[in-house]
C-alpha positions in Angstrom: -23.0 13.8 -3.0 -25.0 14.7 -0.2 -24.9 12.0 1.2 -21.2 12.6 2.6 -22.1 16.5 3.2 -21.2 17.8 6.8 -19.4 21.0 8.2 -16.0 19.5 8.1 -16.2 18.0 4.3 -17.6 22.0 3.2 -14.6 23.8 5.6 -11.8 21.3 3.8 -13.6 22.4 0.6 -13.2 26.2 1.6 -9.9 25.3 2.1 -9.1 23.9 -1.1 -10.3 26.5 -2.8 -8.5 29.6 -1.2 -5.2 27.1 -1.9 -5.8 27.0 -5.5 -6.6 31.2 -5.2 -3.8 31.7 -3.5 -1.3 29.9 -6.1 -2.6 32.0 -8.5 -3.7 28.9 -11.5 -5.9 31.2 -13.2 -6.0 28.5 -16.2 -8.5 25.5 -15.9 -6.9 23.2 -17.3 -3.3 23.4 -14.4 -6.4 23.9 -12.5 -7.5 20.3 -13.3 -4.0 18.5 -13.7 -3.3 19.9 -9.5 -6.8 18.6 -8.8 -6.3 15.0 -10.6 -2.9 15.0 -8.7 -4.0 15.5 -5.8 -6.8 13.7 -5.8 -4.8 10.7 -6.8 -2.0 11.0 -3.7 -4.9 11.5 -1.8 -6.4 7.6 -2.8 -3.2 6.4 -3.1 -2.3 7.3 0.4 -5.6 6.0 2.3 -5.0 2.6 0.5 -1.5 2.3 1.1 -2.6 3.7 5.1 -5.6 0.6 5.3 -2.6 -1.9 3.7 -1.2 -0.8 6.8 -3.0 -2.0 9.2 -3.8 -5.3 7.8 -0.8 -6.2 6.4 1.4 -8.3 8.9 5.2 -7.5 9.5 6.1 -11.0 7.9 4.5 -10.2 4.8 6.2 -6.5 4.7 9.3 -8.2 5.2 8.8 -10.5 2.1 7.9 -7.4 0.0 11.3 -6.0 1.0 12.8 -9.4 0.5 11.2 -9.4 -3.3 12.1 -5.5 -3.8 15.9 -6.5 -3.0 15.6 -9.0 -6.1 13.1 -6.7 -8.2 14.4 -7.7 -11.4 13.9 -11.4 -10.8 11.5 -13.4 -10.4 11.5 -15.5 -7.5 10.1 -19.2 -7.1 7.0 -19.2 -4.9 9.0 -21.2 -2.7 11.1 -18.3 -1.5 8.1 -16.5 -0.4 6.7 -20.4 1.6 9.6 -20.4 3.6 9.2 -16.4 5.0 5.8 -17.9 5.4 6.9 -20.4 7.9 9.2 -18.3 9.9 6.7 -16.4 10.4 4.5 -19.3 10.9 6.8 -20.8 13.3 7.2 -17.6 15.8 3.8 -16.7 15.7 2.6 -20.8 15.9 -0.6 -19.5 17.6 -1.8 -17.2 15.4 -0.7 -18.4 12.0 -2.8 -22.2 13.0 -5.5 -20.9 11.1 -4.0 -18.7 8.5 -2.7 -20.7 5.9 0.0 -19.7 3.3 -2.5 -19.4 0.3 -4.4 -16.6 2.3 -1.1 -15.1 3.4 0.2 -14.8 0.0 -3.3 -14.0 -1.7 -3.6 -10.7 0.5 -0.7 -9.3 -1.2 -1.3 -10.5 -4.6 -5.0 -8.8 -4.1 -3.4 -5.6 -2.7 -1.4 -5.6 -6.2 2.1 -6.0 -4.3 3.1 -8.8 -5.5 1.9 -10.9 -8.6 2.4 -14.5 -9.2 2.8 -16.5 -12.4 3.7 -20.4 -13.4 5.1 -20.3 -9.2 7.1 -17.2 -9.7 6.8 -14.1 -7.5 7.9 -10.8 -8.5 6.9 -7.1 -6.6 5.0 -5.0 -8.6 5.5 -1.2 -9.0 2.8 -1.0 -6.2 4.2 -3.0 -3.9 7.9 -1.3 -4.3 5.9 2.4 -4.1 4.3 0.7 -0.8 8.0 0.4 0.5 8.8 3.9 0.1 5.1 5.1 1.1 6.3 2.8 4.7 9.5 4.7 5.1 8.4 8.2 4.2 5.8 8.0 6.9 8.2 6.7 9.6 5.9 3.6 9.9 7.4 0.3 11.7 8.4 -2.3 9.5 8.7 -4.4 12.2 5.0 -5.4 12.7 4.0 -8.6 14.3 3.2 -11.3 12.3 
């Protein structure tokens, strides 16, 4: 752990600490289930935030498309065609990004999963959505 020791890590520490103090959790074990939580928003929140700036706005608009049908499954198709919208508007830049990769970011990002050509969002991909809106981030991205 000393590797990522520096001033500002030990101050946030300090900080941490006098929060806990200062809601009065005397027992460990709350103790631990605030900690856990936190610590879990707290990854949950710098994934969703890199997502963010690699995902492309066509892709975030095929997640909503997919959360707008959650309890289907949709044929892989559906998801190809928002590909070539896309494709088609931003001809330049989607050249050399092909529909596989397109659809295998979001599939490796767990917000989407694929089986026997169906696509359905997962619970991470619909929590995504909401993480988007609740931060006021554009869903209106290029790409």
């Amino acid at each position: 752990m000393g590797d990522f020791d520096n001033p500002l890590l030990r101050h946030r520490e300090d900080q941490i600490r006098k929060s806990l103090v200062d809601s009065k959790i005397t027992d460990q074990n709350e103790r631990e289930k605030v900690l856990v939580r936190h610590l879990a928003v707290s990854q949950i929140a710098r994934s969703f935030d890199r997502v963010y700036w690699l995902i492309f706005g066509s892709q975030i608009r095929a997640l909503m498309h997919l959360n707008t049908h959650a309890m289907d499954r949709l044929q892989d198709g559906v998801m190809k065609n928002l590909y070539d919208q896309a494709a088609a508007k931003y001809s330049d830049f989607y050249a050399t990004y092909a529909f596989e990769q397109w659809i295998e970011f979001l599939e490796r990002e767990g917000l989407l999963e694929k089986n026997d050509g169906n696509v359905r969002i997962t619970l991470v991909g619909r929590e995504y959505l909401k993480y988007l809106v609740a931060q006021s981030y554009l869903l209106e991205k290029q790409g």
